[in-house]
C-alpha positions in Angstrom: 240.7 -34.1 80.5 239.9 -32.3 84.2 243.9 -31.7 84.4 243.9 -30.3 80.4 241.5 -27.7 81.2 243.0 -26.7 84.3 246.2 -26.2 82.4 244.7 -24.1 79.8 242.8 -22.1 82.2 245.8 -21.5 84.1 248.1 -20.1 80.9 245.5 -18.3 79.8 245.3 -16.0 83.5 248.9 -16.1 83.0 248.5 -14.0 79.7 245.9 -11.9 81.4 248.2 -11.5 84.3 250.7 -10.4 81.6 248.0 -8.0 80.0 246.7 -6.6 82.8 250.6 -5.8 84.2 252.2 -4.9 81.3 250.4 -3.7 78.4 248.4 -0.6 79.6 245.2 -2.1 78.0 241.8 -1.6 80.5 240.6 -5.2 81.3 237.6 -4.9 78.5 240.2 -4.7 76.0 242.9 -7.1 76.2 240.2 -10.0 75.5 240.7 -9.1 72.0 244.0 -9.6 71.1 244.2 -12.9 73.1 241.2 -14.5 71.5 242.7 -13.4 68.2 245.9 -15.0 68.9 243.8 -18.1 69.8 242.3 -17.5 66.7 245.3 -17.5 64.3 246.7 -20.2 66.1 243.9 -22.5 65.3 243.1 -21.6 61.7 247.2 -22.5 61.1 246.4 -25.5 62.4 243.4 -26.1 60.5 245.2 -25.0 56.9 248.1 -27.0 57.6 246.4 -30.5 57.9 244.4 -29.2 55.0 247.4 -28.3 53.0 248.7 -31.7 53.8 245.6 -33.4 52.6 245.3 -31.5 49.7 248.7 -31.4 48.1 248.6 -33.6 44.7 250.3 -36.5 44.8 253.2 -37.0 42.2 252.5 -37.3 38.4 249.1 -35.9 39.2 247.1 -33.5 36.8 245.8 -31.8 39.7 247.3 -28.1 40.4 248.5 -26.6 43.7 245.2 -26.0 46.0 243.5 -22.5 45.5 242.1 -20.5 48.3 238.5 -21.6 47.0 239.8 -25.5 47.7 240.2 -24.5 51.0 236.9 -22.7 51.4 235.1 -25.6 49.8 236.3 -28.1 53.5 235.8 -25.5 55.6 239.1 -24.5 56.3 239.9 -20.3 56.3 242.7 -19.8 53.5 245.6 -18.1 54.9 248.7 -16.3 53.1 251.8 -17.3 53.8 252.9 -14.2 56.0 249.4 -14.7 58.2 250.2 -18.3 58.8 250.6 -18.0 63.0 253.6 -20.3 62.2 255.3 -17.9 60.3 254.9 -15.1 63.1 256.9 -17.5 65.5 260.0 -17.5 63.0 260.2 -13.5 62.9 263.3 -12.1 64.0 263.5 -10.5 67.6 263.8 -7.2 66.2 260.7 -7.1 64.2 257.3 -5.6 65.0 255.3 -8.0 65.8 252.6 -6.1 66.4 252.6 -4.7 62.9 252.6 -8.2 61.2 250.0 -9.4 63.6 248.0 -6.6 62.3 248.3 -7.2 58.9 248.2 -11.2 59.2 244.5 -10.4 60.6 244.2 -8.1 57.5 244.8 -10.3 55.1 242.8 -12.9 56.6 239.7 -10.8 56.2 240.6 -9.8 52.8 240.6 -13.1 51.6 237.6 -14.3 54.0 235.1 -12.0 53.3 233.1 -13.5 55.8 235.6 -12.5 58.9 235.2 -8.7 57.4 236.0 -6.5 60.1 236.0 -8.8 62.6 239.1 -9.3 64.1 241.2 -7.8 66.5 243.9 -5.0 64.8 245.3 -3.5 67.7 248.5 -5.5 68.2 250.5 -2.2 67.8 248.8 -0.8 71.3 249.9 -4.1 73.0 253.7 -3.8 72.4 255.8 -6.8 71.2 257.9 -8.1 73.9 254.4 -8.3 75.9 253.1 -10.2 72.6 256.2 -12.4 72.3 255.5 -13.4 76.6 252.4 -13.9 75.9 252.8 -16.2 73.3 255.2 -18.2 75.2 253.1 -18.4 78.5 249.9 -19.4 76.4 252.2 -22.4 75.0 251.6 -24.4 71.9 248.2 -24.9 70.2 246.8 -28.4 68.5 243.6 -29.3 67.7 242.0 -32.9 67.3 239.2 -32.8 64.4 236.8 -29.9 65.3 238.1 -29.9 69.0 240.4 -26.9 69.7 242.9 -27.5 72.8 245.5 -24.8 73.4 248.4 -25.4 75.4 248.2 -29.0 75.7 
């Protein structure tokens, strides 16, 4: 475990390296976007274990899962174009930035609880230090209510 935190400690001054080099944020800012990248990456791991469980099963009355099934195991209900897994799959070309943004927009709008209370300035950032960043903080996986990034 001693050697898995080391890791993650060490990817995450990595993005801060990256941050601090390359993005023109003051150090009191760039905390922000990182933990909401952290964030995103953990609820999509979160509502795709959920979706899993939840799909109904074949010949089953039951309907598709609502966001409110979601809500009701604890689980934030993300659209399709806030999964973190969708972000990966957008083309070089896109701004990244922009749908970061809005992923964290949606989320709030359809978690009232999270109002105003994630990071939005993704645009300030720039994407190809984004897309670095996401590649030096490395893949995310979580075990029950334990969240390891990197690992």
């Amino acid at each position: 475990m001693a050697s898995d935190i080391g890791e993650v400690e060490r990817r995450l001054w990595s993005v801060a390296d990256q941050l601090r080099a390359n993005s023109g944020l003051k150090p009191s800012e760039y905390s922000r976007p990182v933990l909401g990248l952290l964030f995103l990456r953990y609820a999509d791991g979160r509502f795709a274990e959920a979706e899993k469980q939840l799909q109904p099963r074949p010949g089953s009355r039951l309907g598709a899962p609502t966001p409110d099934t979601f809500k009701a195991r604890g689980v934030i209900y993300l659209t399709p174009e806030a999964r973190f897994s969708h972000l990966l799959k957008l083309p070089e070309g896109s701004n990244l930035g922009r749908a970061l943004n809005a992923a964290m927009d949606s989320i709030e709008r359809h978690n009232p609880d999270l109002a105003d209370a994630l990071p939005k300035n993704y645009g300030a950032v720039g994407d190809d230090i984004l897309r670095r960043t996401d590649q030096d903080a490395g893949p995310a996986r979580h075990c029950g209510r334990r969240f390891r990034a990197g690992l």
